[in-house]
N, C-alpha and C positions, 0 to 999 in steps of 0.2 A: 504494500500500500504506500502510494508517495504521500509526499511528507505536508503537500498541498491539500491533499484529500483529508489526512489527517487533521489538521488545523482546520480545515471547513467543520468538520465533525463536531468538534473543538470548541468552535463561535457559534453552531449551531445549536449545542448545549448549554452555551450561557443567555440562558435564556428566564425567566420569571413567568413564563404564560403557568406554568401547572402549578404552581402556588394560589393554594386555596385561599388564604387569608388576601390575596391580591384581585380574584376574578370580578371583579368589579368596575376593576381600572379599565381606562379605554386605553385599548393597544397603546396607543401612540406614547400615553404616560407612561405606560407601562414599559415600554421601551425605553422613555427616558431615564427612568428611574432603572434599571441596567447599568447606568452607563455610571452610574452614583454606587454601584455596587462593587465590592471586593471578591471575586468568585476563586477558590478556591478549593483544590482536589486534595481530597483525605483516602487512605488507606484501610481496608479494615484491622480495628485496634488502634487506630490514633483517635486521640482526644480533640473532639470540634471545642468542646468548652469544658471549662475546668470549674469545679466549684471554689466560691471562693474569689476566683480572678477579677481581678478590676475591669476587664473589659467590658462596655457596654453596650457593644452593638446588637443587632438582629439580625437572628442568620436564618434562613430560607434554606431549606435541602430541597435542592433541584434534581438530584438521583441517586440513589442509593438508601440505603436502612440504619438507625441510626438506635442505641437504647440510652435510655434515664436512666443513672444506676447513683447510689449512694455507697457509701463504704463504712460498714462497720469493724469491729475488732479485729485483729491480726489482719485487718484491711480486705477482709472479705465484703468482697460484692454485690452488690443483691439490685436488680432489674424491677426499675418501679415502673415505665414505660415502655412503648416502643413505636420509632417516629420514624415515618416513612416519605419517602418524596411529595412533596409539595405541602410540608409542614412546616410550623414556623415556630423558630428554639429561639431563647432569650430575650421573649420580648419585656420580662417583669423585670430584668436589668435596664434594657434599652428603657423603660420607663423611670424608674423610681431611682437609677445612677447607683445604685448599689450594687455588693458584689452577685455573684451566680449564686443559684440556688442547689444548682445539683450538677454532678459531671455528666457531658452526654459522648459518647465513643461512638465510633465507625464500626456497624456490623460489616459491612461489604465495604467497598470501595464506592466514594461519594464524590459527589462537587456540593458544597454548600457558598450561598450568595452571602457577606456581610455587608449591613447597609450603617451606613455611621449614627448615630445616637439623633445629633441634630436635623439631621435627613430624617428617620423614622419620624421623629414630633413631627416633621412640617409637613409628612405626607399625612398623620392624623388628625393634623389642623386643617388641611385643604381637602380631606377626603372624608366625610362623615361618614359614608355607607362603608368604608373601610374600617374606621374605628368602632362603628356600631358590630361589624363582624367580630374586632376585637373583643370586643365586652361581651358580646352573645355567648363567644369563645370560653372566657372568662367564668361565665356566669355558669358554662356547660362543668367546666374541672370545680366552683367551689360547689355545684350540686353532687358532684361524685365523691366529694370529700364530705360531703354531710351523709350519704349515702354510706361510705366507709365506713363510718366512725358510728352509726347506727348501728349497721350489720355488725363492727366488734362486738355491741354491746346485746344485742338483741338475736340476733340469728345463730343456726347452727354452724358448727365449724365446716360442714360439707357446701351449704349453703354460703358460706362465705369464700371457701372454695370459687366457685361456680360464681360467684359475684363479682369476683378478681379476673378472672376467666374473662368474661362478657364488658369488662371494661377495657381490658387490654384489644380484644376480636377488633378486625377492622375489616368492610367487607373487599372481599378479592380481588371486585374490580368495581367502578361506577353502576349501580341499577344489580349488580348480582345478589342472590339471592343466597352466595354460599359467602361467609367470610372466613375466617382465619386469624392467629398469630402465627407470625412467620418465624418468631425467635420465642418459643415456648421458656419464660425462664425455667430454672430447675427445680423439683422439688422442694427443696432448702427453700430457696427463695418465696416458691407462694406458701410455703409454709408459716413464715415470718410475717408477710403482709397478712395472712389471714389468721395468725394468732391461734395455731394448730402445729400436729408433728406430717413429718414426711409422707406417712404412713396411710390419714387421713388425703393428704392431696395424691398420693396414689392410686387409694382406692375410688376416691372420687371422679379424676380423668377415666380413670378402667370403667366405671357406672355410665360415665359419657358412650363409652366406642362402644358398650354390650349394647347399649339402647338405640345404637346408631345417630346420635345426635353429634360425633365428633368422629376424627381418622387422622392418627397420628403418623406423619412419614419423617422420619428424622429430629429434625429441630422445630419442625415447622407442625399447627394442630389446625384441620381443618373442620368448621364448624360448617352442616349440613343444613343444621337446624336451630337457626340463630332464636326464635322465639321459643322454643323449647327449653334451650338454657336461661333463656330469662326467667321460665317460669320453674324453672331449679332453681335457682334463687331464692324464691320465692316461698319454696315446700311444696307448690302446687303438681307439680309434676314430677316428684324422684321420693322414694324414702333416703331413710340416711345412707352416705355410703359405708360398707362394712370392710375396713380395713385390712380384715384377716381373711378374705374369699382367697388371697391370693393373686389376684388378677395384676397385669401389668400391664403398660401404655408404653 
């Protein structure tokens, strides 16, 4: 491949259309607003944002997969989300000029766009339907954090399972009807967010694939039956799951 075709490929990927938080914008801005951008290729395993870090830009992942992770003792890791092309990371810095709130790593190999601090404001000052997205945005993660912190207190540990589950699923593609997480964290991990042992989030995922509402291929959990698991959640549809069948995912 020459090295011209290359480079086309290249400027053809710096590009802002598939950023959700932007589809608002009329092309033309939206191209300008490009050109105000730092675009940047990451590897999987390098750090887009560090927590902590002074930086306060907003970065746009234009391709690639990306996870939220915090770090507990002996610096173990633990997968709070996971962010996919045309999502938009550090915008609660880019606002409030404080440090990061969580590290985010390169699952695959990315380009994320950095837009600088005073950039971001004036596009929220001169774009309301923009900012309104932002806040809708907003409004979506402080409703899942009251949901969370419910579900610690009130629901079953399977059920909280399945409630961690259905917030991470993202669906497959635009309009499909199947979703998925594409980076399943580990046991450990949903073990921790939903305040249970390994053992429970084992046999829970395994309650999913017997019932056919889930099919695990590797790293990636593909959810069939996206309202079904809601209403796992819920108790409406699963008893508890029984840790000791033995089953595995």
């Amino acid at each position: 491949m020459s090295d011209a075709v290359v480079h086309k490929r290249e400027e053809g990927a710096r590009s802002l259309a598939g950023i959700a938080l932007l589809r608002r914008l009329p092309p033309k801005e939206r191209t300008e607003l490009e050109t105000r951008c730092s675009f940047r290729n990451f590897y999987a395993g390098d750090v887009i944002l560090d927590r902590f870090s002074a930086s306060v830009g907003v970065f746009f992942l234009v391709t690639g997969t990306a996870r939220v992770v915090h770090y507990v003792a002996d610096h173990e890791e633990i997968t709070i989300a996971t962010i996919t092309a045309g999502d938009t990371i550090g915008d609660i810095s880019a606002i409030d000029g404080l440090g990061r709130s969580a590290t985010v790593v390169a699952d695959s190999d990315c380009m994320a766009a950095e837009l600088p601090r005073p950039e971001f404001h004036a596009l929220l000052g001169r774009c309301g339907e923009v900012a309104l997205d932002l806040l809708r945005r907003w409004a979506g993660t402080i409703r899942q954090l009251s949901d969370k912190v419910s579900f610690l207190s009130t629901g079953t540990p399977d059920q909280r399972v399945y409630s961690e589950l259905a917030r991470l699923a993202r669906p497959e593609k635009p309009g499909s009807e199947r979703w998925l997480i594409r980076e399943l964290p580990s046991h450990q991990d949903l073990a921790r967010w939903a305040q249970t042992s390994r053992e429970i989030v084992a046999g829970a995922v395994a309650e999913l694939v017997r019932r056919g509402v889930a099919e695990r291929r590797t790293r990636t959990l593909y959810i069939s039956d996206y309202a079904m698991l809601r209403n796992m959640t819920l108790g409406t549809a699963a008893t508890p799951a029984d840790p000791h069948r033995g089953g595995t995912a």
